[in-house]
Short mmCIF file of the C-alpha atoms (twelve columns), coordinates in Angstrom:
data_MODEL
# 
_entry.id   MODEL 
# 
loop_
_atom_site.group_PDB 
_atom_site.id 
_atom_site.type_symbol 
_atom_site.label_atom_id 
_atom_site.label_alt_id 
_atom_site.label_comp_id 
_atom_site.label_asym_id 
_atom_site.label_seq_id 
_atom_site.Cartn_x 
_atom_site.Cartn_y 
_atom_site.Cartn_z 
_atom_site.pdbx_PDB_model_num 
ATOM 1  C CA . UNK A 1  -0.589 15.774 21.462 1 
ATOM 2  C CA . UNK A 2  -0.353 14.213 17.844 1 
ATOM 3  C CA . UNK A 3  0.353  16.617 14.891 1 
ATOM 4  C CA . UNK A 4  0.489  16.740 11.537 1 
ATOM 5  C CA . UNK A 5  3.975  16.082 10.260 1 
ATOM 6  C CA . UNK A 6  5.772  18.786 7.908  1 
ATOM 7  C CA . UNK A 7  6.333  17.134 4.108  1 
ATOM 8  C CA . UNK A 8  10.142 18.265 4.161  1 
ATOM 9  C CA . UNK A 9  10.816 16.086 7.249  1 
ATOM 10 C CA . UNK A 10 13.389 13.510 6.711  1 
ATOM 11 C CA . UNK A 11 12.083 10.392 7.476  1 
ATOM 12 C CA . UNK A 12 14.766 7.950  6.190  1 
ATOM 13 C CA . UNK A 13 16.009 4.754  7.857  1 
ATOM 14 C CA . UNK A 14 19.460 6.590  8.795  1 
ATOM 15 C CA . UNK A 15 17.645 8.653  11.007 1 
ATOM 16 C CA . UNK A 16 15.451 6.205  13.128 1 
ATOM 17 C CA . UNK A 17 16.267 4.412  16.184 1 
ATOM 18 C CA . UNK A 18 14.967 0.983  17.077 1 
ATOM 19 C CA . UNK A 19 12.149 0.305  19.196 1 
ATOM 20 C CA . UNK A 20 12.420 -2.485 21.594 1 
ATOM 21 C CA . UNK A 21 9.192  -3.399 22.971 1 
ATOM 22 C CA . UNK A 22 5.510  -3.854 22.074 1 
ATOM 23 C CA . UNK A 23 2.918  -0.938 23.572 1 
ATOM 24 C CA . UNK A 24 -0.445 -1.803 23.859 1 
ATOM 25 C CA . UNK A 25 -1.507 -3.713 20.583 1 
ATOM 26 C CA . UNK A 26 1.615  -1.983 18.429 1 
ATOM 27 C CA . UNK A 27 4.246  -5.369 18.214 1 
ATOM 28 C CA . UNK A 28 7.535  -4.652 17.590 1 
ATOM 29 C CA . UNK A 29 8.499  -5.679 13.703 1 
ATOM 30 C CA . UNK A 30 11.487 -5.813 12.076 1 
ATOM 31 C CA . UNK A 31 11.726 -3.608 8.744  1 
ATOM 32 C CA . UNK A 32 14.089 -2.396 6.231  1 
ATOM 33 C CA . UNK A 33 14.591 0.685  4.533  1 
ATOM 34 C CA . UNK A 34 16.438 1.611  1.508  1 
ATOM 35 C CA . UNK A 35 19.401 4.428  2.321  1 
ATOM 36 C CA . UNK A 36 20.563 6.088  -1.130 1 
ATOM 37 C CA . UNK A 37 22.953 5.248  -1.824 1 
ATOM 38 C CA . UNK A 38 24.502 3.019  0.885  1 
ATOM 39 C CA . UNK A 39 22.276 0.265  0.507  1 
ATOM 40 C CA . UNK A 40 19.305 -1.236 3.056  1 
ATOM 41 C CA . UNK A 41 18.941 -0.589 6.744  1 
ATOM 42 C CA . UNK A 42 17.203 -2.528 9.422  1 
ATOM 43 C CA . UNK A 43 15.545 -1.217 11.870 1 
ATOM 44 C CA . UNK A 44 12.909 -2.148 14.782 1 
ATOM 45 C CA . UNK A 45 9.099  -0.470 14.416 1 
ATOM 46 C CA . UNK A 46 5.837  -0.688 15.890 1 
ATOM 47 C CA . UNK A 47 2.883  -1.719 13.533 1 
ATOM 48 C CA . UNK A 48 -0.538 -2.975 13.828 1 
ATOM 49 C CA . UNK A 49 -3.064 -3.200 10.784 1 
ATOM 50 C CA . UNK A 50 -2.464 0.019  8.305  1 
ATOM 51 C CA . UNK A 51 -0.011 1.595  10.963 1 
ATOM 52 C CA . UNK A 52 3.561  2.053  11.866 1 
ATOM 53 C CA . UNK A 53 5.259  3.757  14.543 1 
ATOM 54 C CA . UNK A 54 9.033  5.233  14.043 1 
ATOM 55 C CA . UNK A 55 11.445 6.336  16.651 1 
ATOM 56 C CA . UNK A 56 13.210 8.991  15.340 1 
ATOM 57 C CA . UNK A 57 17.249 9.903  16.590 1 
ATOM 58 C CA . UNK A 58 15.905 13.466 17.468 1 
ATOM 59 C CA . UNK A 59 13.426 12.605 19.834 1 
ATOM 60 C CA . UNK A 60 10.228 12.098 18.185 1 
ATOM 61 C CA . UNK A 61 7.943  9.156  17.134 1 
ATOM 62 C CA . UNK A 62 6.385  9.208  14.014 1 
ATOM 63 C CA . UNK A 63 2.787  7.553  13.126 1 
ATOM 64 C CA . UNK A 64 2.273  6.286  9.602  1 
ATOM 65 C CA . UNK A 65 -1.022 5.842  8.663  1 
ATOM 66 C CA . UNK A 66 -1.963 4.210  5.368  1 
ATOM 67 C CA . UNK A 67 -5.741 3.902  3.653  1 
ATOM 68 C CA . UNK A 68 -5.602 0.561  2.018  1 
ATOM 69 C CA . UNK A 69 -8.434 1.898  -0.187 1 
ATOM 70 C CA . UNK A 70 -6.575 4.559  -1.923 1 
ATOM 71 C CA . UNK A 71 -3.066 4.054  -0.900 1 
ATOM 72 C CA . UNK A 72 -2.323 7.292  0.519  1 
ATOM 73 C CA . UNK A 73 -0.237 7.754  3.626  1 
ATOM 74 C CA . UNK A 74 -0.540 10.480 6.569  1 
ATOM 75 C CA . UNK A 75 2.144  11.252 8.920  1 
ATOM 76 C CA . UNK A 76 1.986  12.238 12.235 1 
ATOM 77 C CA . UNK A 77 4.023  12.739 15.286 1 
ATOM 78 C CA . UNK A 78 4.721  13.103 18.768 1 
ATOM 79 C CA . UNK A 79 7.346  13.540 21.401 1 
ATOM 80 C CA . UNK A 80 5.534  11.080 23.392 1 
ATOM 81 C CA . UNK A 81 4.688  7.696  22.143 1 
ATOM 82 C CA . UNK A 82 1.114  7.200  23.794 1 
ATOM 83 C CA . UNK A 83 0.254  10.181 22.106 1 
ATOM 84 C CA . UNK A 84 -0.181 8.355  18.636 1 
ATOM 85 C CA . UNK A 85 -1.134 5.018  20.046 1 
# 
């Protein structure tokens, strides 16, 4: 089940994990993230249209969801992936 995810969790690139393959109409991108103050990361995502998917090293995925109108951003997650597809 997707949920809402908490404002105070750390979603930086030093604690994702790269995804490998594409799931359904998610393809796998390559992105990079700035890490204060070591520098830039790359790491391996899902997106499709206004949405990204992030494997996180503590077991979740994370959905990022973006209104182009506005610009805001929602965050949700999941301990299973299909969940936020």
């Amino acid at each position: 089940m997707k949920k809402e995810l908490s404002d105070d969790y750390d979603i930086s690139g030093s604690n994702m994990l790269d995804i490998e393959s594409d799931i359904s109409y998610f393809k796998v991108k390559d992105s990079e993230f700035f890490i204060y103050p070591k520098g830039k990361v790359n790491k391996k995502i899902l997106a499709f249209d206004n949405k990204q998917i992030f494997k996180m090293n503590d077991g979740i995925f994370i959905l990022e969801v973006e209104d182009v109108q506005d610009g805001t951003v929602e965050y949700f997650y999941s301990e299973d992936i299909y969940d936020l597809i």
